[in-house]
Each structure stands twice: as C-alpha cells, then as structure tokens.
MOPAC internal coordinates of N, CA, C and O (Angstrom, degrees):
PM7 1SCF
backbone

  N    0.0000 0     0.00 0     0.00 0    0    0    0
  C    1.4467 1     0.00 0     0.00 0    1    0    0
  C    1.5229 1   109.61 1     0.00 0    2    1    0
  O    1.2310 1   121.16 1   -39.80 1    3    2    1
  N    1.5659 1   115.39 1   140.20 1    3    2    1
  C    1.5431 1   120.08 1  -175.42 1    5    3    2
  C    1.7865 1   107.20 1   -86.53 1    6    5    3
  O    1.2310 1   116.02 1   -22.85 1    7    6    5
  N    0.9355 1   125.16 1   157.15 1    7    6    5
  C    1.2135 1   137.70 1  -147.76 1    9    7    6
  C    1.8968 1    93.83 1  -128.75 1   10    9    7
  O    1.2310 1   123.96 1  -109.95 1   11   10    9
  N    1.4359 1   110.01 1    70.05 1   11   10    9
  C    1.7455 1   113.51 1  -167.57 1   13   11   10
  C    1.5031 1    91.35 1  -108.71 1   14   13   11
  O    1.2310 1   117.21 1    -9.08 1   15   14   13
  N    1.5123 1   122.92 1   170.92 1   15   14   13
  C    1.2448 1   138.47 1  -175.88 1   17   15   14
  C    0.9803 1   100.78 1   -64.20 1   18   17   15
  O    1.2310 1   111.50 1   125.21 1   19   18   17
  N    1.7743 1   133.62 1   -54.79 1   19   18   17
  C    1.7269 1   114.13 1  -164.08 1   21   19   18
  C    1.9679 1   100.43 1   -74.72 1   22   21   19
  O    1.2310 1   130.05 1   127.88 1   23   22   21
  N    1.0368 1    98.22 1   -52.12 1   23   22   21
  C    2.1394 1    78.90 1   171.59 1   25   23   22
  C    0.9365 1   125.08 1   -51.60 1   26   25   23
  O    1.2310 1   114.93 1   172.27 1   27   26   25
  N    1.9130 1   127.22 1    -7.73 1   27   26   25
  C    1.3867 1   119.96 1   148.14 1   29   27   26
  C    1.6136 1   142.84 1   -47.17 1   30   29   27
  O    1.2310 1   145.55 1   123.76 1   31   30   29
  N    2.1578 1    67.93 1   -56.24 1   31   30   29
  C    1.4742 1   102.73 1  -178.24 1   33   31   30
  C    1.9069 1   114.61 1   -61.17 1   34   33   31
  O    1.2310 1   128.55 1   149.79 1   35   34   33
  N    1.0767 1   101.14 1   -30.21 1   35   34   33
  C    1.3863 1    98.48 1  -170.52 1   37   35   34
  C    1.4482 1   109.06 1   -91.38 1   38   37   35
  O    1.2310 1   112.25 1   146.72 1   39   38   37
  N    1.4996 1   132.23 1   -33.28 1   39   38   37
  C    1.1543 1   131.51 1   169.22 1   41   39   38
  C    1.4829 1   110.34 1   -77.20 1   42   41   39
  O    1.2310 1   101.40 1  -166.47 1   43   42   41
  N    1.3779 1   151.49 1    13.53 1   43   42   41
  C    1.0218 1   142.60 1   109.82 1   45   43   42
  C    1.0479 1   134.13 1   -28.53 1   46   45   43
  O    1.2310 1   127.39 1   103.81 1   47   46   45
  N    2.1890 1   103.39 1   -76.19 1   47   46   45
  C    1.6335 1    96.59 1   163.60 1   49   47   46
  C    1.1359 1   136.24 1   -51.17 1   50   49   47
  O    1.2310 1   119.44 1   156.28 1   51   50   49
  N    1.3624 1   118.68 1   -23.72 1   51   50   49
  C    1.2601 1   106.77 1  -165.54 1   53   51   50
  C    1.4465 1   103.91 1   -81.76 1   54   53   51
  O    1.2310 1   116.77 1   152.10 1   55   54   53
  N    1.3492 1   123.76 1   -27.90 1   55   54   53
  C    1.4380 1   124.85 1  -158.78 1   57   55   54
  C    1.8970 1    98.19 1   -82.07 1   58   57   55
  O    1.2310 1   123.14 1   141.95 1   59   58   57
  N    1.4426 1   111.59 1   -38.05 1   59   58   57
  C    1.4824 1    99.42 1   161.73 1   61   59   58
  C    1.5067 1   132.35 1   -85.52 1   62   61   59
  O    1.2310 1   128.59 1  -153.78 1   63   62   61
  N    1.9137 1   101.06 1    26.22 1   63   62   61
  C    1.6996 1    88.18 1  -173.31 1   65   63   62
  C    1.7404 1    70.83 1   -87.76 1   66   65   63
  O    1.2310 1   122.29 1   130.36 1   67   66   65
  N    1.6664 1   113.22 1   -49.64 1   67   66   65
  C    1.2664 1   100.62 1  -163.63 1   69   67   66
  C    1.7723 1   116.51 1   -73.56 1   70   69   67
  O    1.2310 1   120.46 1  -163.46 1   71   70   69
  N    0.8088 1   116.73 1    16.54 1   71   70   69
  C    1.9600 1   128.10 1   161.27 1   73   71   70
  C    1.6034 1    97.97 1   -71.86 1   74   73   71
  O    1.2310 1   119.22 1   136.60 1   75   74   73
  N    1.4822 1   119.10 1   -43.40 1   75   74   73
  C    1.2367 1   113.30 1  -158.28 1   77   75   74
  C    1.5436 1   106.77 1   -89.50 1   78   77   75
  O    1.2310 1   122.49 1   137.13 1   79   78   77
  N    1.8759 1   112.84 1   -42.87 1   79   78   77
  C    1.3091 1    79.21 1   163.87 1   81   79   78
  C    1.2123 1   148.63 1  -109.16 1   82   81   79
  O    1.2310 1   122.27 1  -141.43 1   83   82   81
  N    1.4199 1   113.27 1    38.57 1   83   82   81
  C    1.3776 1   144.23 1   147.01 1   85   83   82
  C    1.5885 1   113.23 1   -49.21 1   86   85   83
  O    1.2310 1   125.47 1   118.27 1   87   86   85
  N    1.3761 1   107.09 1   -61.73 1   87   86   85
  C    1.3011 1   114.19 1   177.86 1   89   87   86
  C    1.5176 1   133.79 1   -73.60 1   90   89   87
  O    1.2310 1   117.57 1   161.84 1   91   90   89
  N    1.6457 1   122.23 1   -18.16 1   91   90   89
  C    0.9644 1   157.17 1   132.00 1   93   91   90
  C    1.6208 1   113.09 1   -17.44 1   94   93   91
  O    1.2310 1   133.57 1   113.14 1   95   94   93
  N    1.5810 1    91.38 1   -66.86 1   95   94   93
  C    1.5668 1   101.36 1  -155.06 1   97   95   94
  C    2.1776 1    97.65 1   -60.15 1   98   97   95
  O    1.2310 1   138.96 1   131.02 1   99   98   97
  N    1.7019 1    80.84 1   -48.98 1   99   98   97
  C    1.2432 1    93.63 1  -175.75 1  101   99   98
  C    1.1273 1   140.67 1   -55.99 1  102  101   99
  O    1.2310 1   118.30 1   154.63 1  103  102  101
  N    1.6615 1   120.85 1   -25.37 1  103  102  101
  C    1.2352 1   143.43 1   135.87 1  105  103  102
  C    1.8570 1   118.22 1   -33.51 1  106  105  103
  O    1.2310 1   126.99 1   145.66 1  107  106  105
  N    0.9270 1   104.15 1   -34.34 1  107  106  105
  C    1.6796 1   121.74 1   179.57 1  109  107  106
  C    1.3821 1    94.14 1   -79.98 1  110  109  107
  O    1.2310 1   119.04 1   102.32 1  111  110  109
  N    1.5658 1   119.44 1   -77.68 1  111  110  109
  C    1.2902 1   133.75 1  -146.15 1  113  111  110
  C    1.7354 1    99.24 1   -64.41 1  114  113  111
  O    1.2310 1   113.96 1   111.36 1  115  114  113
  N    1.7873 1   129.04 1   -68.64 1  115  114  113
  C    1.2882 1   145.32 1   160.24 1  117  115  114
  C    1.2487 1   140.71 1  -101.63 1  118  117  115
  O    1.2310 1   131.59 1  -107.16 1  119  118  117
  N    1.6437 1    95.23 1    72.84 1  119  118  117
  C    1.7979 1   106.38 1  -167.42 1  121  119  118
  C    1.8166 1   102.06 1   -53.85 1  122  121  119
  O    1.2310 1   118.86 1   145.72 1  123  122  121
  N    1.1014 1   119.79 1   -34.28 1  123  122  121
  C    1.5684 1   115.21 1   177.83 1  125  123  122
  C    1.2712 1   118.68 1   -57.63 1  126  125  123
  O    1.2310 1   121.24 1   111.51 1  127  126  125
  N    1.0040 1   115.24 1   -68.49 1  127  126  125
  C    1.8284 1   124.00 1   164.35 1  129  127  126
  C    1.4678 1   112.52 1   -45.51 1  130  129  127
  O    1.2310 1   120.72 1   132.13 1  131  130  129
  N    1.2472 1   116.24 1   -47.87 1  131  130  129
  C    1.6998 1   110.40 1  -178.43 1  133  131  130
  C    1.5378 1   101.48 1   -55.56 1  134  133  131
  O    1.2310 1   127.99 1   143.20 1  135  134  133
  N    1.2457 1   102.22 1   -36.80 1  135  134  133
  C    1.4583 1   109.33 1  -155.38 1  137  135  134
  C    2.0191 1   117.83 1   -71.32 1  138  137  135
  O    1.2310 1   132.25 1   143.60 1  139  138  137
  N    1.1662 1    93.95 1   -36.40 1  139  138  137
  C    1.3808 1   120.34 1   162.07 1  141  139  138
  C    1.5346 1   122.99 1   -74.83 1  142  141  139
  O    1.2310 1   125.71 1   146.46 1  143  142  141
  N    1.0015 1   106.63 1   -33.54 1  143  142  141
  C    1.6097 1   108.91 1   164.49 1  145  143  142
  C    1.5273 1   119.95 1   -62.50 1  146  145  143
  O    1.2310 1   128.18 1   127.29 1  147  146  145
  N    1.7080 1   101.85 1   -52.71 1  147  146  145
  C    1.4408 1    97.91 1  -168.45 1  149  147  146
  C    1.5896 1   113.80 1   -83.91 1  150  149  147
  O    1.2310 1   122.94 1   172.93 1  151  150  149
  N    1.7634 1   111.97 1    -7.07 1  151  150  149
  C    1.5701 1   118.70 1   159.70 1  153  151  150
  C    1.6560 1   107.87 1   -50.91 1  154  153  151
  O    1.2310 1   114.82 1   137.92 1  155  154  153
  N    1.0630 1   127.43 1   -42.08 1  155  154  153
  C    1.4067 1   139.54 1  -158.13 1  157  155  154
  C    1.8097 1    95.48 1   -98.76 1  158  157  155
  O    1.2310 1   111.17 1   129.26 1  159  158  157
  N    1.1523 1   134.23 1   -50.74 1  159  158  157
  C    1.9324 1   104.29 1   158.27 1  161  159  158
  C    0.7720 1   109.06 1   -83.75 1  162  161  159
  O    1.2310 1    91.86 1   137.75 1  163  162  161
  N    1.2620 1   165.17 1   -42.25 1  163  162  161
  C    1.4356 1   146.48 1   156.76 1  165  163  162
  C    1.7674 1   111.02 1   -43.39 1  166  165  163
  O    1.2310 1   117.21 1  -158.19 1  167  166  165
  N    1.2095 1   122.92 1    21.81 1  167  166  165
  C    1.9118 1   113.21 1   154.63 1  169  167  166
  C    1.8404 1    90.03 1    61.89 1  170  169  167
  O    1.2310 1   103.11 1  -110.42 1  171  170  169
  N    1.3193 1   148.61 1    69.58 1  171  170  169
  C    1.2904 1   127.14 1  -163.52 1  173  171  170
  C    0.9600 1   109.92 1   -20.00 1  174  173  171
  O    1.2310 1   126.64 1   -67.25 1  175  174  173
  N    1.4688 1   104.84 1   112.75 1  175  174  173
  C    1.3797 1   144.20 1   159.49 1  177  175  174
  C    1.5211 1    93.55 1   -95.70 1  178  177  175
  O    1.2310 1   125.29 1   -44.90 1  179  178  177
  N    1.7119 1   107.44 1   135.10 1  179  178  177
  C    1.5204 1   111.81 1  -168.85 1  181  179  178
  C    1.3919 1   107.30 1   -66.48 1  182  181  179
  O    1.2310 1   126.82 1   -34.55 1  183  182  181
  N    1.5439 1   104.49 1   145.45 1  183  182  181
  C    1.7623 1    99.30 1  -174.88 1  185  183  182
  C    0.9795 1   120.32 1   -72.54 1  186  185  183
  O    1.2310 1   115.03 1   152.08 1  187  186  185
  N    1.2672 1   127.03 1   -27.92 1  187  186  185
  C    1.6532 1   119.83 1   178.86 1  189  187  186
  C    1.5470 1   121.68 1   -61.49 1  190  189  187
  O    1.2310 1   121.15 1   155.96 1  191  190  189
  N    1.4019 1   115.40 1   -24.04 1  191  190  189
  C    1.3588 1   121.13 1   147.22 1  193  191  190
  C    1.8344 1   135.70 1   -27.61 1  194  193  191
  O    1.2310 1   134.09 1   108.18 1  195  194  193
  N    1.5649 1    90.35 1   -71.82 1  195  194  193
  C    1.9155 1   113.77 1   175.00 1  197  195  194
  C    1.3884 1   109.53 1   -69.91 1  198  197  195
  O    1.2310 1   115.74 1   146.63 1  199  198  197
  N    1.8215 1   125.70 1   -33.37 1  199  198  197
  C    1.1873 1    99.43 1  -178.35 1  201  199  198
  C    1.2443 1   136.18 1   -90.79 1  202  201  199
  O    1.2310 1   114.39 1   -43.04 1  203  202  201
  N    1.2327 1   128.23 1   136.96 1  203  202  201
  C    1.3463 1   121.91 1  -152.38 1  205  203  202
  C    1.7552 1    88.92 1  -174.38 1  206  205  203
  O    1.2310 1   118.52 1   -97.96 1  207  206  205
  N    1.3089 1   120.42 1    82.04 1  207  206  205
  C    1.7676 1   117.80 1   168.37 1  209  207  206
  C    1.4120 1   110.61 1   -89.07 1  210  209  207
  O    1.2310 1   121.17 1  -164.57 1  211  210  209
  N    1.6151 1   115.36 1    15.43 1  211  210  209
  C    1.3518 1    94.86 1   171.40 1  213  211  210
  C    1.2625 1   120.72 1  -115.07 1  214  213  211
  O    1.2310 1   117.86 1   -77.92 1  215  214  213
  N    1.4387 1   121.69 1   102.08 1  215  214  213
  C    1.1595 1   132.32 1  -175.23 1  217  215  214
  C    1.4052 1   122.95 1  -116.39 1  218  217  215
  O    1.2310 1   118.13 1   -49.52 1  219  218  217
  N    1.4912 1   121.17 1   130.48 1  219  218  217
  C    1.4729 1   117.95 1  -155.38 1  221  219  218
  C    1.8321 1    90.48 1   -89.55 1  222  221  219
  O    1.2310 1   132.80 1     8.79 1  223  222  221
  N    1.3118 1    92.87 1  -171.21 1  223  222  221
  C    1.3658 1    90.85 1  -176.15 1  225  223  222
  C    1.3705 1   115.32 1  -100.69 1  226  225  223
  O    1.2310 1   112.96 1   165.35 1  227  226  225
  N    1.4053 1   130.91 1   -14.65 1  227  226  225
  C    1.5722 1   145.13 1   148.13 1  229  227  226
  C    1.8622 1    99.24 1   -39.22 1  230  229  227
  O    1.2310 1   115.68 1   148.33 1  231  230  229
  N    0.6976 1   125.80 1   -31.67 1  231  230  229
  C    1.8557 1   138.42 1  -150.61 1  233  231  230
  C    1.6362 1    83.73 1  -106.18 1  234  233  231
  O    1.2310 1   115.72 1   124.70 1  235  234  233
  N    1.0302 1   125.74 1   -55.30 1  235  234  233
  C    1.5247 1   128.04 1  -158.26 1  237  235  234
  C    2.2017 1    85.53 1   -71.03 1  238  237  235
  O    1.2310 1   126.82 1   102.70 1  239  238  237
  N    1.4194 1   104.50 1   -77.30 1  239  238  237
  C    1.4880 1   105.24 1   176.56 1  241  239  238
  C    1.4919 1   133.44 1   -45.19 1  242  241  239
  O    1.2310 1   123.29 1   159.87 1  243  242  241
  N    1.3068 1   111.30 1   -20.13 1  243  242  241
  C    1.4523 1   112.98 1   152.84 1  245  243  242
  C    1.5055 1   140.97 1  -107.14 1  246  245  243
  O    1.2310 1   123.19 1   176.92 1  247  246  245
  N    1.3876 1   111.49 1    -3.08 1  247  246  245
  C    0.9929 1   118.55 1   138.25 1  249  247  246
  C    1.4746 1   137.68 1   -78.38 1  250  249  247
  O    1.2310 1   128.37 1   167.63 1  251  250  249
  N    0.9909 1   101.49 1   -12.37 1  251  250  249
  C    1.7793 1   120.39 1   161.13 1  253  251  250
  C    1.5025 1    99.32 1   -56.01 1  254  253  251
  O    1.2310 1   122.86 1    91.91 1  255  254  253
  N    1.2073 1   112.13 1   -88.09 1  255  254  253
  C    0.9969 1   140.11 1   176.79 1  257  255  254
  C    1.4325 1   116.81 1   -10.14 1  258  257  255
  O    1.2310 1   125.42 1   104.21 1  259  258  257
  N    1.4806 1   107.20 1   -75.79 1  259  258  257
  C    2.0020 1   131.00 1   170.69 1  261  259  258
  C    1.2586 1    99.04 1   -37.23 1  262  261  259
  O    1.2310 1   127.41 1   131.18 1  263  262  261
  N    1.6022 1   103.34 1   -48.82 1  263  262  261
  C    1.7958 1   107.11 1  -163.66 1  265  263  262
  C    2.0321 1   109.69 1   -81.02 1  266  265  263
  O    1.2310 1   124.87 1   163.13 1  267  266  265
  N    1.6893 1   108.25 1   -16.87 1  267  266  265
  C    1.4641 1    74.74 1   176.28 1  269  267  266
  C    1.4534 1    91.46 1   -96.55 1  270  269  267
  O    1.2310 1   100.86 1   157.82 1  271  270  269
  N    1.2205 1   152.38 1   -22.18 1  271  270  269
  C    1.9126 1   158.60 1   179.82 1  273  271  270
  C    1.5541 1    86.68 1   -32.64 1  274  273  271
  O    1.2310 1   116.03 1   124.37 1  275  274  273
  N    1.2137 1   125.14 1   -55.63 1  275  274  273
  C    1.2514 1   130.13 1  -148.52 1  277  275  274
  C    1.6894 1   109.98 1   -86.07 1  278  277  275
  O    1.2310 1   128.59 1   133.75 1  279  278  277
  N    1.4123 1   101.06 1   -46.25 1  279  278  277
  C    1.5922 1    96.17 1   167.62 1  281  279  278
  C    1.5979 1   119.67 1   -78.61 1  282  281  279
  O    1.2310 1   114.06 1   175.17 1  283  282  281
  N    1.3720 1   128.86 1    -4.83 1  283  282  281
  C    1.0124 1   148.50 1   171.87 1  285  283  282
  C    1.9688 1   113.02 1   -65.94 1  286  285  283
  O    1.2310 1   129.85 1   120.78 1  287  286  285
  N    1.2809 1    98.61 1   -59.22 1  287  286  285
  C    0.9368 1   112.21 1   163.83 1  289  287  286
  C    1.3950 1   125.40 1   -60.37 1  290  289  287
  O    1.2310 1   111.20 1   118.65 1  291  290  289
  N    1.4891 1   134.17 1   -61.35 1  291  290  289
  C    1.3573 1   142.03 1   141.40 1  293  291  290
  C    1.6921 1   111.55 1   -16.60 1  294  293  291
  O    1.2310 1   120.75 1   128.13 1  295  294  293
  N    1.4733 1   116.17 1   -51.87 1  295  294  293
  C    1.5047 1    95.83 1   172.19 1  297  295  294
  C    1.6013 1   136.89 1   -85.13 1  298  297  295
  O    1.2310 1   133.41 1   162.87 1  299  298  297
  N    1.2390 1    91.69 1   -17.13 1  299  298  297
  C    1.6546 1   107.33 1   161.04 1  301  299  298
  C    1.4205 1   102.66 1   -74.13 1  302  301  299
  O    1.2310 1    96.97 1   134.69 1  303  302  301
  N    1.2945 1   158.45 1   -45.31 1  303  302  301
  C    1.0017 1   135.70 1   160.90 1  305  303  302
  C    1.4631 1   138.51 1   -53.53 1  306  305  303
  O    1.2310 1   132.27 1   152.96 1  307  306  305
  N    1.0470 1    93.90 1   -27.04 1  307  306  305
  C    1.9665 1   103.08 1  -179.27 1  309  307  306
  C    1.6442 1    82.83 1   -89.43 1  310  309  307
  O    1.2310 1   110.25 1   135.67 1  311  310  309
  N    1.2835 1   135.92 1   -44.33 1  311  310  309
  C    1.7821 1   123.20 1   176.01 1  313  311  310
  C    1.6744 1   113.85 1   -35.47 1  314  313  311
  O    1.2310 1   128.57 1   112.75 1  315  314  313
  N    1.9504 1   101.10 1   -67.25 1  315  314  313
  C    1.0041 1   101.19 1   170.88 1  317  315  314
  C    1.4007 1   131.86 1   -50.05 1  318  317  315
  O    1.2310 1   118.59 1   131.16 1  319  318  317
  N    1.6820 1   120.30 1   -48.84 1  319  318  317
  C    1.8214 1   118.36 1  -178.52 1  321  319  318
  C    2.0695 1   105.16 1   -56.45 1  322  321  319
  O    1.2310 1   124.66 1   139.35 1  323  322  321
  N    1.1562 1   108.65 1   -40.65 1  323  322  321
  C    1.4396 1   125.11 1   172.22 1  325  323  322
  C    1.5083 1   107.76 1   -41.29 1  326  325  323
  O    1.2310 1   115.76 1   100.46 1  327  326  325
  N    1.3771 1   125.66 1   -79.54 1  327  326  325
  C    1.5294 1   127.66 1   166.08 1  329  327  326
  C    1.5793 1   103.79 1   -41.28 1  330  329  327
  O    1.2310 1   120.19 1   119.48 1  331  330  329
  N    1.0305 1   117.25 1   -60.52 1  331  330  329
  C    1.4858 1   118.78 1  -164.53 1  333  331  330
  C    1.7978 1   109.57 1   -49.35 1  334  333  331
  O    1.2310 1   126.10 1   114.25 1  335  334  333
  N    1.5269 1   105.87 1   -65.75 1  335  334  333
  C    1.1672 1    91.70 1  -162.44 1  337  335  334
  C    2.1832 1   105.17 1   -78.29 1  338  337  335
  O    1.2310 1   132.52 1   179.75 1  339  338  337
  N    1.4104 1    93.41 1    -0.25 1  339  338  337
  C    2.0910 1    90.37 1  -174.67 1  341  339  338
  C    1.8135 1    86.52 1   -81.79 1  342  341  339
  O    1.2310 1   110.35 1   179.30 1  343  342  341
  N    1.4435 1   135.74 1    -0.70 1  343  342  341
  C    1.3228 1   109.81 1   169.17 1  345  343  342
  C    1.4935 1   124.80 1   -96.23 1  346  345  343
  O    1.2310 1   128.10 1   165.77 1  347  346  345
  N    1.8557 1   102.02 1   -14.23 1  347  346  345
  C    0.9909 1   126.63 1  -171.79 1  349  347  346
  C    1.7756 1   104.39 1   -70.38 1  350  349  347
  O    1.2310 1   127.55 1   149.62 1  351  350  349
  N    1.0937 1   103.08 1   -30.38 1  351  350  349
  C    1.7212 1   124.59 1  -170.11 1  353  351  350
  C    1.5652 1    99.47 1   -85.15 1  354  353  351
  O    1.2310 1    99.64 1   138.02 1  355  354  353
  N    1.2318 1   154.35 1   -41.98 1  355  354  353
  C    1.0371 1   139.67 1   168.50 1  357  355  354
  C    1.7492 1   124.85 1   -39.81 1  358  357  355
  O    1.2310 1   120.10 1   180.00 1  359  358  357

C-alpha cells in the first residue's frame, strides 16, 4: 500500500474520531481520572475550568466531528510536506 496524503488524511481522522469516543466515554464512565489526566496535559490548568461531564449528545457529534476535520486536515498536510520535501531529496 502507497503512503499518499489522503490515506494520511483519513487515518488520522479516523484514529481521532475513535480518540474521541474513547475519551468521551470515559469522561462519562471516570470523571475523576479523566479529570486528572487532562490537569496533567493541560500543565494544571485549574480544575474547575475542565470539569464539565455534562455533555449533550449534539456536543458529543460535533465535537467529534471539529475534532476529526481537524486531524484530517493535519494529515493531509504532513502527507503533502512528506511528498514535498521526499522530491526535494532526490
């Protein structure tokens, strides 16, 4: 299999649609642990900020959504700089 920008692009999104609802679920399932996790990549960021488990499900599907557009995009770009600079190298 060839290794082109949209098979970047799409195995990105796809791998952060399912990041999200992994992370989603988990937010539901262990608001404590979620909650402590994302203090620690977020640099503590104050908690009363991040917590927030109430999320409708419009919120869950469009933030899905934003979040794979965005890694989608991100892998078509690193596809494209990838081609770009491996022709530059010949």
């Amino acid at each position: 299999m060839k290794c082109t920008k949209n098979t970047l692009a799409a195995s990105f999104s796809f791998t952060s649609g399912v990041l999200w609802t992994v992370c989603t679920a988990g937010m539901f399932l262990f608001p404590d642990v979620t909650t402590a996790v994302g203090r620690l990549w977020f640099m503590g960021l104050r908690e009363e900020i991040i917590v927030n488990t109430e999320m409708s499900f419009i919120g869950f599907v469009l933030g899905g959504i934003s979040f794979a557009a965005a890694a989608w995009l991100i892998g078509y770009l690193f596809g494209w700089s990838l081609e770009f600079f491996s022709k530059n190298e010949k």
